[in-house]
C-alpha positions as a LaTeX table, in Angstrom:
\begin{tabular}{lrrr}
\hline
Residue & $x$ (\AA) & $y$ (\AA) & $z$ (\AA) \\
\hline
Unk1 & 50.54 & $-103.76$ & 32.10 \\
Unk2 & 52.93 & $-101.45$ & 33.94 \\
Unk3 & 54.73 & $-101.64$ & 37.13 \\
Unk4 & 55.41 & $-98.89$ & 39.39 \\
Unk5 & 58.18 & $-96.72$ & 38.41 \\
Unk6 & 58.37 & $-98.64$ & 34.68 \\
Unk7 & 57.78 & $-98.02$ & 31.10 \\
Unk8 & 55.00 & $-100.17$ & 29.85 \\
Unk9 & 55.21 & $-103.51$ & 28.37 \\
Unk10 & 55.45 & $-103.44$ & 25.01 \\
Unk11 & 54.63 & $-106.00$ & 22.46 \\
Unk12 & 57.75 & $-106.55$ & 20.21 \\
Unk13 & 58.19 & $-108.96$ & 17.33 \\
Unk14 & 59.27 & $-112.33$ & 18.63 \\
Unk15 & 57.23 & $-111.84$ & 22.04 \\
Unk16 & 57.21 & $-109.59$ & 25.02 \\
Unk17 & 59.41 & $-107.05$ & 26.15 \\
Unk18 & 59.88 & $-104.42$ & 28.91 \\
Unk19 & 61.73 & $-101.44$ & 29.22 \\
Unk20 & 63.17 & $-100.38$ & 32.22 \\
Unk21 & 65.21 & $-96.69$ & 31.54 \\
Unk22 & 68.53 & $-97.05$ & 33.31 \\
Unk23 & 68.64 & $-93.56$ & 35.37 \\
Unk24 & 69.19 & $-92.26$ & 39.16 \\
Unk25 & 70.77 & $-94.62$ & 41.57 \\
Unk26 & 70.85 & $-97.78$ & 39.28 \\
Unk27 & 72.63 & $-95.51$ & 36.44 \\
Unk28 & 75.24 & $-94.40$ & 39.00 \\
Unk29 & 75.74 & $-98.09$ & 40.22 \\
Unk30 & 76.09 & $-99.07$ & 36.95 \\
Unk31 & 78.48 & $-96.78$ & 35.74 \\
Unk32 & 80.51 & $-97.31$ & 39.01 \\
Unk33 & 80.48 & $-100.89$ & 38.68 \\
Unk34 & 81.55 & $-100.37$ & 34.87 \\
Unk35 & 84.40 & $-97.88$ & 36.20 \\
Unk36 & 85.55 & $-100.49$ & 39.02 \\
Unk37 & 85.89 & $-103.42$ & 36.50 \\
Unk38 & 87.51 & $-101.27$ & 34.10 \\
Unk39 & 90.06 & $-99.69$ & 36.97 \\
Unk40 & 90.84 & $-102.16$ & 39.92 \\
Unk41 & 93.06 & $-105.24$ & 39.53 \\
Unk42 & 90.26 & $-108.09$ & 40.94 \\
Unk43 & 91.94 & $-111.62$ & 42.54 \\
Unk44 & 89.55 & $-113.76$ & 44.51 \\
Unk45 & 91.11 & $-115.59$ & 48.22 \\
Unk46 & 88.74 & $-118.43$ & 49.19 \\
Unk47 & 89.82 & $-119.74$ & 52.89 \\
Unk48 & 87.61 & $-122.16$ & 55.17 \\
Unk49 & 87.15 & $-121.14$ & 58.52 \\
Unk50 & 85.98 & $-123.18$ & 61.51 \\
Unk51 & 83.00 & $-121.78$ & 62.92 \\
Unk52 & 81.91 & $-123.95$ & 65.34 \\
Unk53 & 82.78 & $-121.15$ & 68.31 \\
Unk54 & 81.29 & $-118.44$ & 66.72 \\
Unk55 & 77.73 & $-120.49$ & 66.59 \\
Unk56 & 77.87 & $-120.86$ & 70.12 \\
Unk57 & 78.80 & $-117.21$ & 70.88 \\
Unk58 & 75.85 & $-116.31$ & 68.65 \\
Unk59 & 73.02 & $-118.80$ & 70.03 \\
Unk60 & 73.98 & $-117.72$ & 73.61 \\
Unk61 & 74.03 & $-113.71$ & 72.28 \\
Unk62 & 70.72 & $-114.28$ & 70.28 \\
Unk63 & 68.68 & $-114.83$ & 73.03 \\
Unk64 & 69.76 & $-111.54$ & 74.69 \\
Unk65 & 69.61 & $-109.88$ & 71.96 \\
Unk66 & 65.82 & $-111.04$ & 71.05 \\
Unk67 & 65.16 & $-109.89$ & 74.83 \\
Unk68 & 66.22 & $-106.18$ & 73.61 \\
Unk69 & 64.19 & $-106.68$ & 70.19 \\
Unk70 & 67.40 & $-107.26$ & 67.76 \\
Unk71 & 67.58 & $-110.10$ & 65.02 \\
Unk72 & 71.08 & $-111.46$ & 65.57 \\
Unk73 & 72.87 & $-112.97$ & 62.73 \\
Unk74 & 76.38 & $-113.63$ & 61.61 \\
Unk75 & 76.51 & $-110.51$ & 59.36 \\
Unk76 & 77.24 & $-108.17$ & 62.69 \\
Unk77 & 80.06 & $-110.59$ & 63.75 \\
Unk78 & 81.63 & $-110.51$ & 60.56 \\
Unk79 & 81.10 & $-107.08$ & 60.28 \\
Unk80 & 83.12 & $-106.76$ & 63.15 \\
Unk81 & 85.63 & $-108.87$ & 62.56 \\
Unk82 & 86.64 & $-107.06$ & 59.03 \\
Unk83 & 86.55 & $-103.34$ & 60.80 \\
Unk84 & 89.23 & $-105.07$ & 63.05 \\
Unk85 & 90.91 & $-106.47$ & 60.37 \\
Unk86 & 91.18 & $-102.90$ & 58.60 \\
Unk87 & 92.39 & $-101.22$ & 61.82 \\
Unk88 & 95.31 & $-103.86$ & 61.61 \\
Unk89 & 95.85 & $-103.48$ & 57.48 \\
Unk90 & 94.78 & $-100.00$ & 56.99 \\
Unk91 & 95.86 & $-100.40$ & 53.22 \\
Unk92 & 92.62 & $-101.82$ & 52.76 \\
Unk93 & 90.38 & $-99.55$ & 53.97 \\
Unk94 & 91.39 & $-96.71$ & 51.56 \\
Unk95 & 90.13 & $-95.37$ & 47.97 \\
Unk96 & 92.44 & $-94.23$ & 45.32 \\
Unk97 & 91.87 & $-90.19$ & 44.66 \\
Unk98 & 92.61 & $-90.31$ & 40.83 \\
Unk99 & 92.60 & $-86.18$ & 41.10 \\
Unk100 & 95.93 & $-86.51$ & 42.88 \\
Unk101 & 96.90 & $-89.69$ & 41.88 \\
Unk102 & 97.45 & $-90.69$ & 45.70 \\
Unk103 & 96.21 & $-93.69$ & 47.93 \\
Unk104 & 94.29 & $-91.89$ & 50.61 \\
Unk105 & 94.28 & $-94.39$ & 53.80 \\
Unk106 & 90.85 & $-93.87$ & 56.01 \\
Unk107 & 90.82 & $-93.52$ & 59.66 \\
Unk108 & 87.42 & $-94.06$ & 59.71 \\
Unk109 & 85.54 & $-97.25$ & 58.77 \\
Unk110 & 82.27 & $-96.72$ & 57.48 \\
Unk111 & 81.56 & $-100.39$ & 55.88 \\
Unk112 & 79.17 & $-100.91$ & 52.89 \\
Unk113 & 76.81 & $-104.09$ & 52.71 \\
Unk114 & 75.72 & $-105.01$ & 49.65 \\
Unk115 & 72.28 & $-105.90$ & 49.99 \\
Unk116 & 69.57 & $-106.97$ & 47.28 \\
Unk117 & 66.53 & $-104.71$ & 47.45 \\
Unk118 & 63.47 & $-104.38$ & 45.30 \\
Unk119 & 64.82 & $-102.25$ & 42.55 \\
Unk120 & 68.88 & $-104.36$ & 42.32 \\
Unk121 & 71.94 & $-104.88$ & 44.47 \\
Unk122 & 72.86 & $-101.90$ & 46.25 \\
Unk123 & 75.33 & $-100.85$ & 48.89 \\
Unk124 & 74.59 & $-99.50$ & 52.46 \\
Unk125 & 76.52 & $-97.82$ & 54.75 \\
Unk126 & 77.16 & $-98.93$ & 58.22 \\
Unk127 & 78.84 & $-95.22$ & 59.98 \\
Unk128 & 81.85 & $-95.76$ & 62.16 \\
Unk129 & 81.42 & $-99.37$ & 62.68 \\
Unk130 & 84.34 & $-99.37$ & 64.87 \\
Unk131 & 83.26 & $-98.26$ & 67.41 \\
Unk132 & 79.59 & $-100.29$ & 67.50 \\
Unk133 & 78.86 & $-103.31$ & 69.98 \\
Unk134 & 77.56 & $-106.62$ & 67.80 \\
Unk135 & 74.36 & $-105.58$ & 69.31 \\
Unk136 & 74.50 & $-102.03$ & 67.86 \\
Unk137 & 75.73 & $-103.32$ & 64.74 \\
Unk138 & 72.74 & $-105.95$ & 64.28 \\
Unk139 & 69.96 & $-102.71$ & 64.69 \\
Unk140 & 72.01 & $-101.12$ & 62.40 \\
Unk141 & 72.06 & $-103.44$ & 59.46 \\
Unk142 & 68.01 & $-104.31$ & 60.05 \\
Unk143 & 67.58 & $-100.55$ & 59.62 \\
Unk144 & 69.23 & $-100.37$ & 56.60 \\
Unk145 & 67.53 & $-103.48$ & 55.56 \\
Unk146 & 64.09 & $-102.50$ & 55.95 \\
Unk147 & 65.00 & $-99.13$ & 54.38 \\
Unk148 & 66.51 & $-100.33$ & 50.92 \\
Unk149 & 62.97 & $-103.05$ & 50.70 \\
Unk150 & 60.65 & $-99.83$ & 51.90 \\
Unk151 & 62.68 & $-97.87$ & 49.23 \\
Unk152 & 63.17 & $-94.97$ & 52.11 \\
Unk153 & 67.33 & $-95.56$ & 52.10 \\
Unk154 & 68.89 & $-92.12$ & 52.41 \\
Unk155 & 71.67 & $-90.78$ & 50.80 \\
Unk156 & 74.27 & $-90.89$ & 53.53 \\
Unk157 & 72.79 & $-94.74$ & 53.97 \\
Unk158 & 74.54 & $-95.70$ & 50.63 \\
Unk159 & 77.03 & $-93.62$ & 50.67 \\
Unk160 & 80.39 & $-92.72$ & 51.95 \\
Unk161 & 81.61 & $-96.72$ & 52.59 \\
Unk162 & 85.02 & $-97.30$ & 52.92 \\
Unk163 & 85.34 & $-101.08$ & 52.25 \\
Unk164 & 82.10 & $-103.21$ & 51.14 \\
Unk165 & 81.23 & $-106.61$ & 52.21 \\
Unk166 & 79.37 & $-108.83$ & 49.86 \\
Unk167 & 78.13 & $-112.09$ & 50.40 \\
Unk168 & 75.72 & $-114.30$ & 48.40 \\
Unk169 & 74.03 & $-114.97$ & 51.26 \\
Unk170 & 70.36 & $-116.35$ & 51.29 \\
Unk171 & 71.63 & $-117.34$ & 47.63 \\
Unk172 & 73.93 & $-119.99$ & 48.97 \\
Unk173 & 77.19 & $-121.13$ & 46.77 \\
Unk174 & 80.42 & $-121.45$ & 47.58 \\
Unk175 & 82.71 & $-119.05$ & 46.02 \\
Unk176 & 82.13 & $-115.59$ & 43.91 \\
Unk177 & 84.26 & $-112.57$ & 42.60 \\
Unk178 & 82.62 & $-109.20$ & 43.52 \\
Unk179 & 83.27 & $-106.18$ & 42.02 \\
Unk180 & 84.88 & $-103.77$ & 44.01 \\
Unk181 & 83.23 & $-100.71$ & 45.38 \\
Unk182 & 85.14 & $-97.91$ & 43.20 \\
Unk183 & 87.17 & $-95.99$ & 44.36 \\
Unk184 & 87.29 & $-98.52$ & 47.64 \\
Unk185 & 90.41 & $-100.58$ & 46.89 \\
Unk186 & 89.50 & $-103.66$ & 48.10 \\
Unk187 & 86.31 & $-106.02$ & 48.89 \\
\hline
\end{tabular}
């Protein structure tokens, strides 16, 4: 039994086992992740937010949207919301250069989603989302989408992020630490 891109199943005292060699993009994100833990001091804010606004705003903008062929969900609001947030505290949309020992402030905002695809959790890269309408920003994530499940994600599409957003999403709970997006400062 084999599946694409994997060693074969091998039979192993005790039962079943398969070996999956840790290389390319899910050795980098590994190591990365490794490096972040190791590096960046992590504290976790939980706030509630009332909502009940923003699900009218996006029932009413659905429907146009749909018209134009977008999926509208939350994730392009809150997209938005956080580049806004970063124009006002630039602090946190910076990365540490460890070269020069300096905290280099962006003045662009290219955000990273973390999104599950077939092969792990990975991080794509929505380009100057600063300057993108919800609308633009909702095309935008389903591309990237679609590209991390069809396994056709580009470099610069999970690369280059300046601040990540990660959400549990379709996995529900209430609360979670994430791991911050070395050399990102913040999540």
């Amino acid at each position: 039994m084999q599946a694409r891109g994997f060693a074969p199943i091998a039979i192993a005292r005790g039962g079943e086992e398969e070996r999956i060699p840790l290389r390319g993009l899910r050795k980098r994100i590994a190591d990365n992740m490794s490096r972040a833990v190791a590096t960046a001091a992590h504290f976790t804010y939980v706030e509630e937010v009332d909502t009940t606004e923003l699900v009218r705003v996006r029932k009413r903008a659905a429907e146009r949207a749909a018209e134009r062929g977008i999926k509208l969900t939350y994730l392009p609001f809150i997209l938005k919301a956080v580049t806004l947030g970063l124009v006002k505290w630039p602090q946190l949309n910076a990365a540490l250069d460890e070269t020069t020992q300096e905290i280099v402030r962006k003045k662009y905002y290219h955000v990273g989603i973390a999104a599950q695809g077939p092969q792990g959790l990975v991080v794509t890269v929505v380009r100057d989302a600063e300057r993108r309408s919800i609308f633009d920003l909702a095309a935008e994530l389903e591309r990237l989408g679609k590209a991390v499940q069809d396994g056709t994600a580009t470099r610069p599409d999970l690369t280059g992020s300046t601040f990540t957003i990660s959400s549990l999403g379709k996995l529900g709970g209430v609360m979670a630490t994430p791991i911050v997006n070395f050399p990102e400062v913040a999540i």
